[in-house]
Backbone bond lengths (Angstrom), bond angles and torsions (degrees), N, CA, C in turn:
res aa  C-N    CA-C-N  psi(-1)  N-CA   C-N-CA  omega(-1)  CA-C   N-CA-C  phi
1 X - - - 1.462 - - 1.529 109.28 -
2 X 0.929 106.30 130.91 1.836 110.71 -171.03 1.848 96.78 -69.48
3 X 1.397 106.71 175.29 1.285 96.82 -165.01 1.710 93.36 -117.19
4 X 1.690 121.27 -169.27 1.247 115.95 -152.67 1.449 86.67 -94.60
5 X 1.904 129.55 -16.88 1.246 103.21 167.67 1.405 125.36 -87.44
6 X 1.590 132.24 -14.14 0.986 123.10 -167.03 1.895 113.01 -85.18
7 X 1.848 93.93 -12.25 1.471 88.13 173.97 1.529 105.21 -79.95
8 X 1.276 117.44 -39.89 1.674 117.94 175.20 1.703 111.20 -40.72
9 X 1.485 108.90 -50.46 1.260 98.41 -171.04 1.454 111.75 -61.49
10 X 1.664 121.10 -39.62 0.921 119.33 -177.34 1.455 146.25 -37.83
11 X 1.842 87.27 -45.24 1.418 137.23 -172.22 2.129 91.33 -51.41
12 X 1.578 92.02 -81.41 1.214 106.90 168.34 1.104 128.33 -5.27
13 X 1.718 90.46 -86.35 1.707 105.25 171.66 1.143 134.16 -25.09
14 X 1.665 123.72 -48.44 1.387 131.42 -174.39 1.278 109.04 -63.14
15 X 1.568 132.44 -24.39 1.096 137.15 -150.71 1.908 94.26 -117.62
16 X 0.879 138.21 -32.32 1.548 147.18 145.05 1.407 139.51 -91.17
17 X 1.529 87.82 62.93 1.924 94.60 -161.78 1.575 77.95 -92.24
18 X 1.805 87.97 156.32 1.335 131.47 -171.90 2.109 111.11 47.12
19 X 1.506 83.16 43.32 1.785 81.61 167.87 1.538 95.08 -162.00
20 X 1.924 100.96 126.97 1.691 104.07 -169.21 1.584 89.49 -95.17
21 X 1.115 66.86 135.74 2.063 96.71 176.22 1.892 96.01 -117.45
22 X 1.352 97.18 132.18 1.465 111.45 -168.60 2.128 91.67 -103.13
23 X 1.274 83.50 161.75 1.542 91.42 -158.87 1.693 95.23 -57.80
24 X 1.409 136.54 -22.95 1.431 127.92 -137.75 1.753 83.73 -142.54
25 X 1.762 122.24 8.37 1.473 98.14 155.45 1.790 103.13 -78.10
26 X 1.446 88.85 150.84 1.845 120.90 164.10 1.548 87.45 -56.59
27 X 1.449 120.89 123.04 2.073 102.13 157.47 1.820 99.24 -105.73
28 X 1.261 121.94 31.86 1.348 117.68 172.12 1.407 89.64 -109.60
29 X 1.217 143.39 -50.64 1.173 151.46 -170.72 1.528 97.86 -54.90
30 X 1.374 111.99 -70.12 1.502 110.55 -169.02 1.972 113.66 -79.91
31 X 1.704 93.61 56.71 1.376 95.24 178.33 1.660 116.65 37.13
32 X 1.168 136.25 40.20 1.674 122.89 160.76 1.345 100.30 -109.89
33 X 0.832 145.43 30.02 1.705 134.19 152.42 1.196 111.75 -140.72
34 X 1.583 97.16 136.16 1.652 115.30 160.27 1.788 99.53 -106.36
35 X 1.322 81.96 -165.45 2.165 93.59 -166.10 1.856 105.24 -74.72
36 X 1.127 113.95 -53.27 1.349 101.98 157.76 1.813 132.51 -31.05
37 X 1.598 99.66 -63.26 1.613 89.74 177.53 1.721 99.81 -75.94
38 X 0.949 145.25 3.66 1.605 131.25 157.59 1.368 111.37 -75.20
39 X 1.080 113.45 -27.67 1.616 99.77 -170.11 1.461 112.41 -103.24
40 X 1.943 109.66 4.10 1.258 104.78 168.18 1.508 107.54 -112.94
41 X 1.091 109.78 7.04 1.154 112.08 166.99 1.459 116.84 -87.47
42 X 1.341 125.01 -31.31 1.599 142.61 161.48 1.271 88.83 -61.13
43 X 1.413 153.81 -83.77 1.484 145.02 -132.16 1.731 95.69 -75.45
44 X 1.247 127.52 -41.19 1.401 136.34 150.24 1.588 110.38 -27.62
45 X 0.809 121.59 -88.70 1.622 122.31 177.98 1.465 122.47 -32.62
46 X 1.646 93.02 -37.13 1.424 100.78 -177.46 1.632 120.56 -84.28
47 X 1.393 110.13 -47.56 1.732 107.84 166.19 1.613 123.48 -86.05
48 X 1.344 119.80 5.26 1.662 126.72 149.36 1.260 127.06 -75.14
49 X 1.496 105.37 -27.32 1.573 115.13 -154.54 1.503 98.25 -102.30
50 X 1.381 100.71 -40.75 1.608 125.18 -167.81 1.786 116.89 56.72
51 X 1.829 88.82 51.91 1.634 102.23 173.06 1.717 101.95 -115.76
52 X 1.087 109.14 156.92 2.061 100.35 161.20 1.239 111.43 -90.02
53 X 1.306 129.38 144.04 1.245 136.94 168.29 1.737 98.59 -87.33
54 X 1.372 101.55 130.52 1.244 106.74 161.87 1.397 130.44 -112.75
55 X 1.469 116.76 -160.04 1.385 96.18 -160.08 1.048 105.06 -85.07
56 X 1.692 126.18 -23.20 1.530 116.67 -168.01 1.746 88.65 -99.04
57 X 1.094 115.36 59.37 1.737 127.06 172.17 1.344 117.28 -117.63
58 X 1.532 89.29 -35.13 1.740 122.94 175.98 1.311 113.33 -68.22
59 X 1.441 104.30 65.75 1.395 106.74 165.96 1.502 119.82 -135.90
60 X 1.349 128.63 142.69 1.082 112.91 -147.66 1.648 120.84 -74.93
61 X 1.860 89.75 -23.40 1.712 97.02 173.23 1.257 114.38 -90.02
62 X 1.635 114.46 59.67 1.585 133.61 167.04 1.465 84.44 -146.66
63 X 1.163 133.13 30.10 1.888 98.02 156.20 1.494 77.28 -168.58
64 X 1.679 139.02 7.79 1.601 108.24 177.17 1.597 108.93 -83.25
65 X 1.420 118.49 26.64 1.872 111.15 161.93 1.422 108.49 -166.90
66 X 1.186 123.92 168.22 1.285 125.39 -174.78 1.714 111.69 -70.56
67 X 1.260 97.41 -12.47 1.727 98.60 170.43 1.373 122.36 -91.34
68 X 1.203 112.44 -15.78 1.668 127.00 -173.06 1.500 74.57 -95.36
69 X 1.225 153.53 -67.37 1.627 146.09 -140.82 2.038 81.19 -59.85
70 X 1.531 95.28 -80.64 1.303 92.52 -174.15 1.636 140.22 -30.06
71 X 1.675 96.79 -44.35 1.588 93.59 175.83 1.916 116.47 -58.10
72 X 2.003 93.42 -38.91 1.286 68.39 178.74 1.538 143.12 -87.03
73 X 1.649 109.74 0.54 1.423 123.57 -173.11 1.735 95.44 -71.61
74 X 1.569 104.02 -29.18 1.712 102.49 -177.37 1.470 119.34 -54.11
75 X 1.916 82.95 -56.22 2.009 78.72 174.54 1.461 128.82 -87.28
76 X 1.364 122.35 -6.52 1.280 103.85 152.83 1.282 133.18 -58.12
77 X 1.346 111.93 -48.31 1.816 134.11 -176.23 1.631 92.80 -43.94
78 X 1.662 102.76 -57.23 1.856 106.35 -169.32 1.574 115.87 -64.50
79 X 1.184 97.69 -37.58 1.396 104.90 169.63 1.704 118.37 -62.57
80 X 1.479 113.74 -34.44 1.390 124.68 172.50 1.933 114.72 -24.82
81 X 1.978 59.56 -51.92 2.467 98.72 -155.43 1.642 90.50 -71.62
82 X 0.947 102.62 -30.30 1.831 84.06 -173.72 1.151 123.78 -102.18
83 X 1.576 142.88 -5.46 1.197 166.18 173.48 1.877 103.58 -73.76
């Protein structure tokens, strides 16, 4: 089963071909997103992961790198298991 970062990177990728994005660049910082790829990148998280993003989820340092995506799919998922 692929893991929650290698689908993130993947995700990414399609949308930044031929430019390496390292797991822990910002891609809001380095100009690759407008509001469209944020909000499909949020609906992404949400039907891969099969968590809801909520509103206080909506923050940008939860999706500006593939490690911020990851930390947060971690603690929702964990949070899922223990609730």
């Amino acid at each position: 089963m692929e893991s929650i970062r290698s689908k993130t990177q993947a995700f990414i990728a399609r949308f930044f071909q031929n430019v390496e994005i390292k797991d822990n660049d910002d891609i809001f910082a380095l100009g690759f997103v407008n509001s469209l790829f944020a909000m499909q990148l949020v609906l992404f998280v949400e039907t891969e992961f099969g968590i809801a993003v909520e509103n206080d989820d909506l923050d940008i340092n939860n999706f500006k790198s593939v490690d911020a995506i990851v930390q947060l799919v971690e603690n929702k998922t964990s949070a899922h298991w223990v609730a």
